[in-house]
C-alpha positions in Angstrom: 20.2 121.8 75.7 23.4 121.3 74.9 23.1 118.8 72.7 20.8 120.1 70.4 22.9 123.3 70.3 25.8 121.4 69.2 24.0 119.3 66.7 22.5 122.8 65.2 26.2 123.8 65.4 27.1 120.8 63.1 24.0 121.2 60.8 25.0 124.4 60.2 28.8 123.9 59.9 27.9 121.2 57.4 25.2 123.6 55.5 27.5 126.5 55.0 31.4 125.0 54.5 30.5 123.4 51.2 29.6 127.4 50.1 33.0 128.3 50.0 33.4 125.8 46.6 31.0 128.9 45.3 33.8 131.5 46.0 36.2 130.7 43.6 36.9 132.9 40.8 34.9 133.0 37.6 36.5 131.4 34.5 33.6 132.1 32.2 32.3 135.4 31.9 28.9 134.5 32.8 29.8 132.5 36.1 30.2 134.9 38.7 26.9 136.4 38.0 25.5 133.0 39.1 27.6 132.8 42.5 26.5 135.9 43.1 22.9 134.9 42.5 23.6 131.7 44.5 25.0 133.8 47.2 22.0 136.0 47.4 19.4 133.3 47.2 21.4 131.5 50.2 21.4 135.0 52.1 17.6 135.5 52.1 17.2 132.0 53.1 19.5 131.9 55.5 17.3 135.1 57.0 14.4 133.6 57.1 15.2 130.6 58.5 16.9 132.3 61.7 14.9 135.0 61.8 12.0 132.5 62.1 14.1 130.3 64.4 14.8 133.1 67.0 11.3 134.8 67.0 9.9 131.7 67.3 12.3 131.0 70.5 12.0 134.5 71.6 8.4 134.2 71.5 7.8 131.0 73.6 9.9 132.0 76.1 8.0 135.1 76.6 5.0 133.5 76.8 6.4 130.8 79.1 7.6 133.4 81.6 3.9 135.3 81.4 2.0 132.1 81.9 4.5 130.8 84.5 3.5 134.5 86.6 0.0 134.8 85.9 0.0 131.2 87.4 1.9 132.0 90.6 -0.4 135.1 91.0 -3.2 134.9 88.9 -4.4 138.2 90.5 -1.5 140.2 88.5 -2.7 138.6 85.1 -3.9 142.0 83.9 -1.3 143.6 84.5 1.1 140.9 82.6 -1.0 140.3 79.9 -0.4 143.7 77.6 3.0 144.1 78.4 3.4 140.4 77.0 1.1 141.3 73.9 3.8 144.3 73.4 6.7 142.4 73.5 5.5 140.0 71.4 4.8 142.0 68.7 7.9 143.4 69.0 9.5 140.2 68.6 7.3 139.4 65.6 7.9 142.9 64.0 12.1 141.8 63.9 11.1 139.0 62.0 8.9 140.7 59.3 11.9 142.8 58.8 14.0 139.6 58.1 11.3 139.1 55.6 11.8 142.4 53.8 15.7 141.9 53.7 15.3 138.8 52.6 13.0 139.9 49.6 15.8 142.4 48.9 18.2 140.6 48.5 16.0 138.4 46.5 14.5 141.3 44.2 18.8 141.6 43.3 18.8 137.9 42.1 
């Protein structure tokens, strides 16, 4: 686990430290509009992708946890299975609002 979270680290790292060549000042009069339009589009891709990334974690862990207790008492599976269906909806419904940020800051492109 620790691997992969320091190889994500590095992805990352390299992803967003050639960005800061974007955040030097405009010469033209026409340039900083398009780092600021660069900016954004990164921004509202950057939320979806960890939106996406952590819902998606959040979400198989929850259900990982549910099955793991409906196994070890299958008796109880009733009573696990809507409180699981809650919180993953809940889960889901942080991620459609990663969605609607990101189409605002894309509707400011």
């Amino acid at each position: 686990m620790k691997n992969l979270i320091a190889r994500i680290s590095l992805i990352m790292i390299g992803i967003i430290a050639p960005i800061s060549v974007f955040a030097e000042e405009a010469v033209a009069g026409g340039l900083a509009d398009a780092y600021k339009s660069i900016g954004l589009a990164l921004g509202a891709g950057f939320a979806i992708g960890i939106a996406a990334f952590g819902g998606a974690l959040g979400q198989s862990r929850a259900a990982a946890a549910a099955l793991e207790g409906i196994g070890r008492n299958p008796g109880s599976a009733d009573k696990i299975f809507t409180p699981m269906i809650i919180g993953l909806a809940l889960i889901e419904s942080l991620v459609i609002y990663a969605l609607l940020i990101a189409f605002m800051l894309f509707g400011k492109i």
